[in-house]
C-alpha positions as CSV (number, residue, x, y, z in Angstrom):
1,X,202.6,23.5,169.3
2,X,205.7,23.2,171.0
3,X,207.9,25.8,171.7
4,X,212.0,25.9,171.4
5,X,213.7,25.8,174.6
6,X,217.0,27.8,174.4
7,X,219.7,26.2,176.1
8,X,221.8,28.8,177.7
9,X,225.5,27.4,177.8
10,X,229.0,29.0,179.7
11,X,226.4,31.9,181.5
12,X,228.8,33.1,184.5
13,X,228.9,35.0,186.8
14,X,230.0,36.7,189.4
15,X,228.1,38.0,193.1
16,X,229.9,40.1,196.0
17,X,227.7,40.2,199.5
18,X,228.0,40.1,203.3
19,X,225.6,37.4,204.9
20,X,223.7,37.6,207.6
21,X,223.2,34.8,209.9
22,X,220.9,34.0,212.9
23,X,220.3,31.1,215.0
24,X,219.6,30.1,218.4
25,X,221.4,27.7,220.8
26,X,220.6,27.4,224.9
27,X,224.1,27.2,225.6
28,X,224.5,30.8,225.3
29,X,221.1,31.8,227.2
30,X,222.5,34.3,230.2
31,X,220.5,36.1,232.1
32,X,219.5,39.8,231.7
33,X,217.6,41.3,235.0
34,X,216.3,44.4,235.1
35,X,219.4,46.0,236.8
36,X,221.8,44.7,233.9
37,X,222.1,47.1,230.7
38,X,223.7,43.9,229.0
39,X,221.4,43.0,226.2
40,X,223.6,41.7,224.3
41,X,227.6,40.4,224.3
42,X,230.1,41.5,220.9
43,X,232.8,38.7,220.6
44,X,235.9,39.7,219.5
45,X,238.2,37.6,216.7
46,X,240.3,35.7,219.7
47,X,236.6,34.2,220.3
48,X,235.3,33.0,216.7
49,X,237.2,29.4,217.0
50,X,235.8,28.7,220.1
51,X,231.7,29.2,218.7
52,X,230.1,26.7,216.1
53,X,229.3,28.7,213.0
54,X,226.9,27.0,210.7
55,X,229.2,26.1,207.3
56,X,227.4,27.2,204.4
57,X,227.8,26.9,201.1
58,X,226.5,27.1,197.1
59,X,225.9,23.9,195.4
60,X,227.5,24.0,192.1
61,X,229.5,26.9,192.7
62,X,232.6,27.1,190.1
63,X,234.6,28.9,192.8
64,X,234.2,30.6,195.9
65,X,236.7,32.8,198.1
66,X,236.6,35.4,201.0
67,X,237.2,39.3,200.2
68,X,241.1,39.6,200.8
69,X,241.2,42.9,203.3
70,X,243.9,44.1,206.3
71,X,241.0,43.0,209.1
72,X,238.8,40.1,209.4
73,X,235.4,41.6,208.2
74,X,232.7,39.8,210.6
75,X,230.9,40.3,213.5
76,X,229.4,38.5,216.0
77,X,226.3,39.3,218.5
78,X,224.7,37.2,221.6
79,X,221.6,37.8,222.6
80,X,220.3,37.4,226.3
81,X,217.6,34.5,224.8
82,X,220.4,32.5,222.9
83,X,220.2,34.5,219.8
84,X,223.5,34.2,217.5
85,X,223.9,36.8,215.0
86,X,227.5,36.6,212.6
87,X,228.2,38.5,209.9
88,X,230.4,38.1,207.2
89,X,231.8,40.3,204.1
């Protein structure tokens, strides 16, 4: 017997987040001896241009905008090994 399918038609939505993002790239390997307490490097806005930041996005989104606020909500950490971390809100 076959069952009904219910097509669900003009379901939106709405979703609000911060993302997380990691990735690694060699170029920004530095080194971190023993005698260095510098783990890891916080950029500052003036430096955000300057970095690749991977562009993502929703497939079939309907619309999509950033959180309107008096200061850029992001932040972005370099690890010793190359590690990228961003965050946006």
């Amino acid at each position: 017997m076959l069952m009904p399918v219910k097509i669900l038609i003009g379901q939106d939505y709405r979703l609000s987040f911060y993302m997380r993002q990691t990735w690694f790239d060699s170029r920004f390997v530095f080194n971190s001896s023993e005698h260095s307490n510098i783990k890891r490097l916080k950029l500052d806005d003036s430096s955000f241009p300057q970095i690749w930041i991977p562009d993502v996005f929703f497939r079939n989104e309907k619309g999509a905008s950033f959180h309107k606020v008096t200061q850029n909500n992001r932040l972005f950490y370099i690890s010793a090994d190359g590690m990228l971390w961003y965050v946006s809100k």
